[in-house]
C-alpha positions as CSV (number, residue, x, y, z in Angstrom):
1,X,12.7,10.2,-29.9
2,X,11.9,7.7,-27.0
3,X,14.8,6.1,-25.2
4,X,15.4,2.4,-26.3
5,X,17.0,1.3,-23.0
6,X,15.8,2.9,-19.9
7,X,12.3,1.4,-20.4
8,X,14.1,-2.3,-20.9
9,X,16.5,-0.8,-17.7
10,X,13.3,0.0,-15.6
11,X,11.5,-3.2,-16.4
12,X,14.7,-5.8,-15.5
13,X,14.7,-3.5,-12.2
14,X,10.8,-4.1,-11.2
15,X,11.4,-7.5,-12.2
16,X,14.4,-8.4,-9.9
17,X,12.9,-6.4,-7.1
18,X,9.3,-8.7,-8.0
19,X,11.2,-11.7,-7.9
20,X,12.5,-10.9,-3.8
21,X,8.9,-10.2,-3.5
22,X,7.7,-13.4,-4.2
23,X,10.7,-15.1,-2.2
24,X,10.1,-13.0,0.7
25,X,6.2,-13.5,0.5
26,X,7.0,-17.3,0.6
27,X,10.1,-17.2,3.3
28,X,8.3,-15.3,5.9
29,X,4.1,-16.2,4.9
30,X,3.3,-12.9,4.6
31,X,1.1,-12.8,0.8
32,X,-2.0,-11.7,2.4
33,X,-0.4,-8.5,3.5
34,X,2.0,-7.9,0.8
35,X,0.3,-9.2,-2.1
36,X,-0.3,-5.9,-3.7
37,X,3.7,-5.9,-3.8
38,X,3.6,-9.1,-6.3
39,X,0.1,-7.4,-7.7
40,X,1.7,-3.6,-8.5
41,X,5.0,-5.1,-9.4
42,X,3.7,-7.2,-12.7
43,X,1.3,-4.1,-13.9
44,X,4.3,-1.9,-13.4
45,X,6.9,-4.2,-14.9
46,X,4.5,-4.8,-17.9
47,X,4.0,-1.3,-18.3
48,X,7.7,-0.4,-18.8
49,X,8.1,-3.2,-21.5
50,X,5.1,-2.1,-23.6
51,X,6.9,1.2,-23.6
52,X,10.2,-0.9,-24.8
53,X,8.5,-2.2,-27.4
54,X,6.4,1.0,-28.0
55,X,9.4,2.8,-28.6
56,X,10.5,0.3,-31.6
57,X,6.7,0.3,-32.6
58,X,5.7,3.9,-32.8
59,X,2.9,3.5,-35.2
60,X,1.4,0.7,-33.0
61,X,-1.5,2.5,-30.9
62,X,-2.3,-0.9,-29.0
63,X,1.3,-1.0,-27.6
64,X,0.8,3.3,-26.2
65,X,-2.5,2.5,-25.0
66,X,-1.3,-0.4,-22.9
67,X,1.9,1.3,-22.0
68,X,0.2,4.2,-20.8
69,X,-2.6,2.2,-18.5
70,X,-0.4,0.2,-17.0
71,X,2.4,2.7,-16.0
72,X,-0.2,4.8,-14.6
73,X,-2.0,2.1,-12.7
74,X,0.8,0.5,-11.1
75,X,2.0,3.2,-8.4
76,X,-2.1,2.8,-6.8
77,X,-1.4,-0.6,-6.6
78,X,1.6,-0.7,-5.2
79,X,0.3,1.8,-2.4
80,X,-2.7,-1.0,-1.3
81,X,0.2,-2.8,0.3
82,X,1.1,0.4,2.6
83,X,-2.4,-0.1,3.2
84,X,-2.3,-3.1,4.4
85,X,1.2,-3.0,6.4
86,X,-0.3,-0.3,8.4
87,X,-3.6,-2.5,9.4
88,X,-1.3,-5.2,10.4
89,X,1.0,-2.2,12.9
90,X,-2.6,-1.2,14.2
91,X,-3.7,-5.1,14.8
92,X,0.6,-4.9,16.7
93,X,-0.6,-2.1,18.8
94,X,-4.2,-1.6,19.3
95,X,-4.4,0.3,22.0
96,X,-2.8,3.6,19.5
97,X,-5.1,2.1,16.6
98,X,-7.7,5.5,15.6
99,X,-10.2,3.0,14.3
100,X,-11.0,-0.8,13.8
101,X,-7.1,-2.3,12.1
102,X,-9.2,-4.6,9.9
103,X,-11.2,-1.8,8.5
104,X,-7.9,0.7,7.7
105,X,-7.5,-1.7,4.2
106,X,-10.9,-1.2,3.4
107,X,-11.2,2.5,4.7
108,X,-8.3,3.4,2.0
109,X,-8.9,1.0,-0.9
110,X,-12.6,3.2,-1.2
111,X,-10.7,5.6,-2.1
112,X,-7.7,3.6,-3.8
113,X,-10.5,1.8,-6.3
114,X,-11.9,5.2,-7.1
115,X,-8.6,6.8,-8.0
116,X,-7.6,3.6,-10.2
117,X,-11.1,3.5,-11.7
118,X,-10.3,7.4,-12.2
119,X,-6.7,6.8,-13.4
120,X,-7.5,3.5,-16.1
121,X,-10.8,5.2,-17.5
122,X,-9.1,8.7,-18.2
123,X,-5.9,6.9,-19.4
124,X,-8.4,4.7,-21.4
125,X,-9.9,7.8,-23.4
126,X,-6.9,9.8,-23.5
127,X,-4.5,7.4,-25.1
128,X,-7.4,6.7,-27.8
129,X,-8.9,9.8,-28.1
130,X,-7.9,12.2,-31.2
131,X,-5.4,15.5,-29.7
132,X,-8.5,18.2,-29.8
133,X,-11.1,16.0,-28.9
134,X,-13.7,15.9,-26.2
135,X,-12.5,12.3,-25.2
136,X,-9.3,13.8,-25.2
137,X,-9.7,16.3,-22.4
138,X,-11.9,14.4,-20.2
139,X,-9.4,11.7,-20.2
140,X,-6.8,14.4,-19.2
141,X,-9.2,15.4,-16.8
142,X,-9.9,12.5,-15.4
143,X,-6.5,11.8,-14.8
144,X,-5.4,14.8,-13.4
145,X,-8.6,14.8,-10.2
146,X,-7.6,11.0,-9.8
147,X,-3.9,12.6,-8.9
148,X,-5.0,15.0,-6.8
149,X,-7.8,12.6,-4.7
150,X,-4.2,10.2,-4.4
151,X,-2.3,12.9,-3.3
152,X,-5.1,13.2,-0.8
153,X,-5.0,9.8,0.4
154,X,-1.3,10.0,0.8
155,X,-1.5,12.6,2.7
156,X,-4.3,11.2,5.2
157,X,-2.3,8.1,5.4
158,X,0.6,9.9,6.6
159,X,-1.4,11.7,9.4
160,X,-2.2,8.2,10.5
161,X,1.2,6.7,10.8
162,X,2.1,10.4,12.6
163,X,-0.9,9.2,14.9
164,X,0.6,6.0,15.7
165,X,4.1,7.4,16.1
166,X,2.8,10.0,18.6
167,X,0.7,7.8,20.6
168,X,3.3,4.9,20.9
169,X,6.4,7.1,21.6
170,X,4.1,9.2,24.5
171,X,3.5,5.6,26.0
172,X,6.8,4.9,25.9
173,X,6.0,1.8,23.4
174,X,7.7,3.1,20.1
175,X,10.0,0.0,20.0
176,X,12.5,-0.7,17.6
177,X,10.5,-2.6,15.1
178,X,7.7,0.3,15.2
179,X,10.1,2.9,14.9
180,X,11.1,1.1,11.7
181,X,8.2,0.2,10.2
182,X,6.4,4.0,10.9
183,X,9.9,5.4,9.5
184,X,9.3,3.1,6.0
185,X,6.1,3.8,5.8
186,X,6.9,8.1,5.9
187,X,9.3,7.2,2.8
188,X,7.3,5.2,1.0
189,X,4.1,7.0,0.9
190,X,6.4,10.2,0.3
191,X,7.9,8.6,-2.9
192,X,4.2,7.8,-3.9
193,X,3.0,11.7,-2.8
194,X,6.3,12.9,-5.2
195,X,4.9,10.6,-8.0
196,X,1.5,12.1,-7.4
197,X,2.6,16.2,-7.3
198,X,4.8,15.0,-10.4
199,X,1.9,13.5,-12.6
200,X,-0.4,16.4,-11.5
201,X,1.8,18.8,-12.5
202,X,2.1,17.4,-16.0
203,X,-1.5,16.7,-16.5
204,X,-2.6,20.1,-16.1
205,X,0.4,21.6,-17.8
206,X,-0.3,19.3,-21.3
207,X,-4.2,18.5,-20.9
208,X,-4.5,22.4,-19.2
209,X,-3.4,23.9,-22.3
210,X,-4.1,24.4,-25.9
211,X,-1.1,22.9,-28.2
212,X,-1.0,21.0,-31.8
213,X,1.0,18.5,-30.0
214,X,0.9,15.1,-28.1
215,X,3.6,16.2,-26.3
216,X,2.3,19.6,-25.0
217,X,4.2,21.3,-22.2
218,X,7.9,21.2,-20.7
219,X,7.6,17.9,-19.1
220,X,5.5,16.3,-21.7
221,X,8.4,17.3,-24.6
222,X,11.2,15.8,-21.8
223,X,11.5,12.5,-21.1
224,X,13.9,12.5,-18.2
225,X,10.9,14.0,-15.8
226,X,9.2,10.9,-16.7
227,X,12.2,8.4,-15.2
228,X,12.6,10.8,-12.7
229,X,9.8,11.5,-11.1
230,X,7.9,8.7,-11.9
231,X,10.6,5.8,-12.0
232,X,13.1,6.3,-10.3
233,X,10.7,6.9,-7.0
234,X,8.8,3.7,-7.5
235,X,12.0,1.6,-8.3
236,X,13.4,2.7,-5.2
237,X,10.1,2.4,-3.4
238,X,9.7,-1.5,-4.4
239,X,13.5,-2.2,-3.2
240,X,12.7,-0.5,-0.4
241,X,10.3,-2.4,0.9
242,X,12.4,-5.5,0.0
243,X,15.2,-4.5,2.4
244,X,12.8,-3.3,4.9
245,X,10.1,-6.1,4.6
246,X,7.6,-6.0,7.0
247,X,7.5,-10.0,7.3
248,X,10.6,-9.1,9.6
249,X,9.5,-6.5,12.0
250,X,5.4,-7.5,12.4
251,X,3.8,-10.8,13.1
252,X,2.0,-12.3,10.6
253,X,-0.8,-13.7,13.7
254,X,-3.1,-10.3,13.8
255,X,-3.9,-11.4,17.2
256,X,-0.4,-11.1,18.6
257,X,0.1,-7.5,20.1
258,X,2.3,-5.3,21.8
259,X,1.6,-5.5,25.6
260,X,2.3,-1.8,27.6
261,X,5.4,-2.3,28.8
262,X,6.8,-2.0,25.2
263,X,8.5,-5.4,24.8
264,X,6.7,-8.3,25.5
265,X,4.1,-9.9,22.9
266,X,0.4,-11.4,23.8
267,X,-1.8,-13.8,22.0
268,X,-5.2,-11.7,22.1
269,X,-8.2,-12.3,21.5
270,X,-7.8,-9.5,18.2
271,X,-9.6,-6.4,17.4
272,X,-13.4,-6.6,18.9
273,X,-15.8,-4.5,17.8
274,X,-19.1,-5.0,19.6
275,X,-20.9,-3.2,16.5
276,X,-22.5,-4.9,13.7
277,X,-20.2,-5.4,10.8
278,X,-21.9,-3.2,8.1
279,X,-21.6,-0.3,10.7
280,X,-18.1,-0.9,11.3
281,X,-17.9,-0.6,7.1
282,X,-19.5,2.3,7.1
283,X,-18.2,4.3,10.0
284,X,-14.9,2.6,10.4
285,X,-13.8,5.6,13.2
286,X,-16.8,4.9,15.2
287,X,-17.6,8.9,14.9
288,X,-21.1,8.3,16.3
289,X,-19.6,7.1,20.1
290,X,-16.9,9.3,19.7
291,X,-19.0,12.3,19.9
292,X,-21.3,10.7,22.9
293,X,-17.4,9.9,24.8
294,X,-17.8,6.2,24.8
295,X,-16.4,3.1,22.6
296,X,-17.9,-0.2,21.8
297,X,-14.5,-2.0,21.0
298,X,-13.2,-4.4,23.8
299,X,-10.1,-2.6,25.0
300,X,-8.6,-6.4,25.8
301,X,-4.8,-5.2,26.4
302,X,-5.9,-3.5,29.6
303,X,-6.2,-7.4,30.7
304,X,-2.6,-8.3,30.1
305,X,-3.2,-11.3,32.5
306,X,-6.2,-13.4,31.0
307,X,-3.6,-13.4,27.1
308,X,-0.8,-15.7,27.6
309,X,3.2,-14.2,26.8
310,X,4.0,-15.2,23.7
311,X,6.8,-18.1,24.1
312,X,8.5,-17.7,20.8
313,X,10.1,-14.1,21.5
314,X,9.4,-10.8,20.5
315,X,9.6,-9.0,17.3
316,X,10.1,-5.6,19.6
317,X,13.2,-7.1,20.6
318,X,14.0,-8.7,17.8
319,X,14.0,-12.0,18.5
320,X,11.0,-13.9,17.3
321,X,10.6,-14.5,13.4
322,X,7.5,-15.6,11.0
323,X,9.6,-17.8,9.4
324,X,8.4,-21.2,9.2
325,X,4.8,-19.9,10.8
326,X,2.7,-20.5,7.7
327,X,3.4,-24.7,8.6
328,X,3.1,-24.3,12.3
329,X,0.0,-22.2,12.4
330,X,-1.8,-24.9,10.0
331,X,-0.3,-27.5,12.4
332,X,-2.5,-25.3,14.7
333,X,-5.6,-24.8,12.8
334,X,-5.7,-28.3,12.0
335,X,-5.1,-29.4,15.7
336,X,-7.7,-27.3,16.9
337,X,-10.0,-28.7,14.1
338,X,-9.4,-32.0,15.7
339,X,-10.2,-31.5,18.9
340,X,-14.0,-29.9,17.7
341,X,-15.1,-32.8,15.9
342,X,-13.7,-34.9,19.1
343,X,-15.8,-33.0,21.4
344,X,-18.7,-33.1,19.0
């Protein structure tokens, strides 16, 4: 029998962590690059409370469907926003950044829509699909490559924050607020890689195999691997990056950046790439100049003195905040606006 409480226990948990979200989102401007937070958070909470009422509604195939989808979709979703934390670190220090910062979203969410594509169609056919057939195991299938391709991605997106590490720390530029940011970022996308061996394991254990049962395999017929491994991790993952939120450690401005001496902060002119945009789309590491020795992004921080210091502190030392920003940099926008239709 399905547990009664623990998916009602799981939801009010997404939920409260959902709601800091939302404040923190709000208190330090920061929705374009946690958004996915909010986005993964209400599929994920949802998903947990069709399984609530699932449980009391075992008959109801609408309810398992839905509970299904959505409890597998959430955890991709809630990875986009690692996705995007790490642009914004690369747009912080471009001078470590492999390839263009504003591409790195873009570069993983390829990937990210294939394995949700992957992940919603298979759970799509294998929720509705009768136990021996065909729509049955492709489903199963389906799910089960769409692991393994996350996995993947996890795993590339860990050799990128190792990158950065390596690179800032040999320049003698890992401040504080990098250190902490690269060390959430190895713990998040580790709780996501867990969720990713766990749900891999049980696909090809119950899909794998031939059984008379829904529930076909060791993990399938226990539902405690399910709040363990699937969760747990992404309960703690969401809280996670509410007490570590990023809107306190990176600027929300992605032409602000680290200058070389490890502390103080620049207004630049951002990442310039001198290619044309659908090149930089489709060749985001610039492999093509890479090979030939040469770049064709501005490397601007090796100009420290044409960007002016920063006057409001530094988030390396801890002492400048986005709070407020969202008002001040429309107070900006709008100034700036004003003084171009004066000129023209």
């Amino acid at each position: 029998m399905p547990s009664h409480v623990l998916p009602v226990l799981f939801a009010v948990l997404i939920g409260l962590s959902l709601s800091f979200h939302v404040y923190q989102n709000f208190r330090y401007s920061y929705w374009h690059i946690t958004f996915f937070m909010f986005y993964g958070g209400v599929i994920f909470m949802t998903g947990w409370v069709f399984r609530a009422v699932s449980a009391n509604h075992q008959q109801n195939l609408g309810f398992y469907i839905a509970q299904i989808v959505l409890i597998l979709c959430g955890p991709p979703v809630y990875a986009a926003a690692e996705y995007n934390i790490l642009g914004r670190l690369m747009h912080y220090l471009p001078m470590h950044a492999p390839l263009n910062p504003s591409r790195v979203f873009f570069f993983f969410i390829y990937l990210g829509a294939l394995v949700e594509t992957m992940t919603g169609v298979g759970a799509g056919q294998l929720a509705g699909g009768d136990l021996k057939s065909p729509r049955h195991r492709i489903g199963g299938t389906l799910i089960a490559v769409a692991l393994v391709l996350q996995a993947a991605v996890e795993v590339t997106f860990m050799a990128f924050v190792t990158l950065i590490y390596y690179r800032a720390h040999k320049a003698r530029m890992l401040s504080k607020n990098v250190r902490t940011i690269c060390i959430m970022l190895y713990c998040t996308s580790s709780l996501i890689l867990l969720r990713c061996i766990f749900r891999a394991v049980e696909a090809f254990e119950s899909y794998g195999a031939s059984c008379d049962s829904y529930n076909c395999g060791t993990i399938a017929n226990n539902e405690w691997y399910l709040y363990a491994f699937e969760s747990a991790p992404m309960v703690v993952y969401t809280f996670y990056l509410n007490v570590i939120h990023p809107g306190r450690f990176l600027p929300i401005e992605h032409r602000r950046y680290l200058d070389l001496d490890g502390t103080t902060e620049r207004m630049g002119p951002g990442w310039i790439d001198e290619r044309s945009k659908w090149k930089t789309f489709l060749d985001p590491f610039d492999v093509k100049n890479a090979i030939r020795g040469r770049s064709e992004h501005v490397q601007f921080w090796k100009r420290p003195g044409e960007w002016p210091v920063c006057e409001d502190g530094s988030f390396a030392l801890g002492t400048a905040t986005n709070i407020g920003k969202s008002s001040k940099l429309g107070r900006q926008r709008n100034a700036r606006r004003g003084e171009a239709e004066l000129a023209a």
